[in-house]
N, C-alpha and C positions, 0 to 999 in steps of 0.2 A: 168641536161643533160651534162654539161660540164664536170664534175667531174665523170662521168660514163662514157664517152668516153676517160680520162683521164683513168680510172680503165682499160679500156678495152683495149687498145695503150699498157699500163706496162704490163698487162699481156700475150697480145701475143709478147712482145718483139719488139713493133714499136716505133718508136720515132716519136713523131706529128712534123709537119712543121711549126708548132706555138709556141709558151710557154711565159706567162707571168709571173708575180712573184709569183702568187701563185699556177703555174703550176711547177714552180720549187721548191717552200716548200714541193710539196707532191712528188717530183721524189726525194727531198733529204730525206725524212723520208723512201721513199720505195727505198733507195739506188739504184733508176736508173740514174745512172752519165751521159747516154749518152745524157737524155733528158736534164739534168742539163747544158749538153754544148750545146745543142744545141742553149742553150739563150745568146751564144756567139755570133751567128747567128742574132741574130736580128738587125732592125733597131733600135729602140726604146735604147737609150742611156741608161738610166735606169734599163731596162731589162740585157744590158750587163755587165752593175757594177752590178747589184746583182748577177748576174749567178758567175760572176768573186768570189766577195768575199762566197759564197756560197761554190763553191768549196773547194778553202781549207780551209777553217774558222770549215767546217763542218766532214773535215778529210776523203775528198775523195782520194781512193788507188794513187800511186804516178802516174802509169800507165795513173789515167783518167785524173788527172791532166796536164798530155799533149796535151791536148786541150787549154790550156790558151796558150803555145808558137804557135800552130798552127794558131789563130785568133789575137793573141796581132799586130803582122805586117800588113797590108793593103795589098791590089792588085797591087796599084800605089806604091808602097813603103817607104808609110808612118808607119802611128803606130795609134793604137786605144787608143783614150784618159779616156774612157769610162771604157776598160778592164784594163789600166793601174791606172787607180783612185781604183779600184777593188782591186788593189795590193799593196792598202797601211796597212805597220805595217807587210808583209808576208816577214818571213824569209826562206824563201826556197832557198837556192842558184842557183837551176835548174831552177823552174821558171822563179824567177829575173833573171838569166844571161839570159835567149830568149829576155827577154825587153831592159839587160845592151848591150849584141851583136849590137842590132837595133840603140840605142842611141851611140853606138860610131860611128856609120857612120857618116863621118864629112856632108856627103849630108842629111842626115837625115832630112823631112822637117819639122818646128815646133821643129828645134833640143836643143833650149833653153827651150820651155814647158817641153820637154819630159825628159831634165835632172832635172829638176822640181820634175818632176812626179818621177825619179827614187828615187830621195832622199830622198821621203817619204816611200818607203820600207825601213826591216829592212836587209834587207841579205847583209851579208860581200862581196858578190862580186860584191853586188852596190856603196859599197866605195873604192873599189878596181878601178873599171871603172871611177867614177865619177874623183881618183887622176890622172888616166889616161888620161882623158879628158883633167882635170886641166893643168896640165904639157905640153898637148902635142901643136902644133902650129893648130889657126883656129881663128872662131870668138870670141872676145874679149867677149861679153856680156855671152855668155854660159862657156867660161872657166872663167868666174868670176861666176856664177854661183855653176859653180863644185868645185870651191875653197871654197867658203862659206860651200858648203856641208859636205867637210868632215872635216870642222873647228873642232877644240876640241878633236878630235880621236888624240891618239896618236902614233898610227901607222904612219901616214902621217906628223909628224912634217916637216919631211926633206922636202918633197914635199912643203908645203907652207913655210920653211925656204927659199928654190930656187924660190919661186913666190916674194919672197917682195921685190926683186930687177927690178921685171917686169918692162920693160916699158909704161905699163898702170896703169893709175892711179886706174882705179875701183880694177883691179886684184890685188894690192898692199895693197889696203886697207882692200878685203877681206881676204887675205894671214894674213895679222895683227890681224884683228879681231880674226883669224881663231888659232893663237899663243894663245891668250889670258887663262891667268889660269896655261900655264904650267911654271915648276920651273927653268929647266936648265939654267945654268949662260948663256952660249952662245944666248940662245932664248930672253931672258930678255936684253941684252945688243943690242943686234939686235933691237931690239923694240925698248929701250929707243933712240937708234942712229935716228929709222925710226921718230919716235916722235918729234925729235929735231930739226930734217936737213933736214924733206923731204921737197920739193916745194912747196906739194898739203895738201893743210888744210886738205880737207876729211880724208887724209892719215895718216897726223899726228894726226886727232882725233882718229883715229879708232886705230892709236898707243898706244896713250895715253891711252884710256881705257883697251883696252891689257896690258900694263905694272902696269896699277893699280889693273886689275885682279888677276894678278901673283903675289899678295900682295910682290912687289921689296920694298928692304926700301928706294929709293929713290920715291917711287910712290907718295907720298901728296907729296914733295917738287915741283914735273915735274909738279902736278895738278892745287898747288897753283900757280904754275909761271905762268903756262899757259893760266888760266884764267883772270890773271893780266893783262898780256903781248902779248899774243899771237895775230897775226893781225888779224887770219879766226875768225869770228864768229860759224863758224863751232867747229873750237877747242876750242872757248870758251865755248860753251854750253856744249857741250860733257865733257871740265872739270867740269863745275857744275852740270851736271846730275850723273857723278860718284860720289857726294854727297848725293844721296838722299838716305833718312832717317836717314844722319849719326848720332852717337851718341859722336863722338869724337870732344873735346871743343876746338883742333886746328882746325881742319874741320871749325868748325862754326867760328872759328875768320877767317880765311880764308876769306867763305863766304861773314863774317861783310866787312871786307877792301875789297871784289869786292862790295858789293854791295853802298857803300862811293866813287866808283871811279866812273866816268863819263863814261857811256856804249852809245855806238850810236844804236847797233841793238835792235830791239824791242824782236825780238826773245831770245836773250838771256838773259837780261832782263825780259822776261815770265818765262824763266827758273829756273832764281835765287830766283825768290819769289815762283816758284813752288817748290822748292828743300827744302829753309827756310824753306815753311811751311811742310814737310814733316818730319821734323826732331822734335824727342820728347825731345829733350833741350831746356828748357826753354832760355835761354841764345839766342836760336836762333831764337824764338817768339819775343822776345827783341830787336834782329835786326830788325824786319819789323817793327816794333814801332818806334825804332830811326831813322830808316830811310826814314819815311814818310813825314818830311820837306826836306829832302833833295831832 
């Protein structure tokens, strides 16, 4: 009965005041889009992630697909978390910019989920908004946030080159992270500096691993010292998990002489026998051997 009143709604051109998911399978095979959005409409959280990814997954006209910016904002002017999970992996730049517009509002409420949610689409002018974010002045936790996002593009170097000086420790650290893998001498020496000098362990670890990414030829020397030397526990794990799996038999002597030195954190110490054994050198089986009286 369901399904014939279904028949019956597409063919006079009505749109029911209900639709569940499988009310929208058959309005997407019978290309009626309107009933497709109407499951933007619903309550049921569910219903409105699928109608979402439905839409364009399924290559409705670009026309009906304005119905996603119509519904993604709220009444109270909020944002739909529902239709916005719907838009994960969518590169449309129209779309996503309804969602990116909403999420630059600094009042925006939920405005750290929602830059969340943007960073999981794929469209270029979610990384456009999110360096916008990044960069501009608000709450610390969402512009650390947006910095993480658009880590590793290399359009945005400059943007997290100008965050690593930030006065926040988290936004410094994701700015670093965020460096990591690329080549340029300036970026690299930045790093190695944040690495060395900064205050905040977090900081310098998230450096450290940045600068080893960037395979620098000072990188094992900064890692081995690090780990030796360095007072955070933070950055000594973080140099011995940029160990794991190595296959290189300075690496592993590295390892041998941290794991011979007297470690207080328990954590880190979990680390280095996690990393040993992760490594297919026998040399480095060798060390958890010899160092079992110790």
């Amino acid at each position: 009965m369901r399904i014939l009143i279904f028949i019956l709604l597409a063919a006079c051109d009505m749109t029911p005041s209900y639709v569940d998911t499988k009310d929208i399978e058959q309005a997407v095979a019978s290309r009626s889009w309107a009933t497709v959005c109407k499951g933007l409409e619903m309550k049921e959280e569910r219903i409105r992630r699928y109608a979402t990814e439905q839409l364009w997954k399924t290559g409705a006209p670009a026309e009906e697909l304005s119905c996603i910016c119509d519904h993604i904002g709220t009444e109270n002017g909020g944002w739909d978390p529902a239709i916005a999970e719907g838009l994960i992996g969518l590169k449309d730049d129209k779309i996503v910019g309804c969602f990116a517009d909403l999420v630059k509002n600094k009042d925006l409420p939920k405005r750290t989920e929602a830059v969340v949610a943007l960073a999981q689409t794929s469209a270029p002018i979610a990384r456009a908004a999110l360096a916008d974010i990044a960069t501009a002045d608000g709450d610390v936790e969402t512009r650390a946030r947006a910095t993480a996002a658009i880590g590793g593009d290399p359009k945005y170097k400059d943007a997290l080159m100008s965050l690593i000086a930030h006065e926040d420790k988290t936004i410094r650290a994701a700015a670093a992270k965020g460096l990591g893998g690329h080549k340029d001498r300036p970026i690299i020496d930045a790093l190695i500096d944040l690495a060395t000098n900064d205050k905040e362990g977090d900081v310098r670890a998230a450096a450290l691993v940045a600068v080893k990414s960037s395979s620098a030829s000072k990188a094992q020397d900064m890692v081995c010292k690090a780990m030796l030397e360095d007072e955070s526990p933070a950055v000594r794990s973080a140099a011995i998990r940029s160990f794991k799996g190595t296959k290189r038999e300075s690496a592993v002597e590295c390892l041998r002489t941290k794991a011979f030195k007297e470690e207080t954190d328990a954590g880190v110490r979990d680390d280095l026998l996690a990393v040993l054994k992760s490594s297919p050198r026998d040399s480095a089986a060798a060390v958890l051997c010899d160092a079992i009286p110790f």
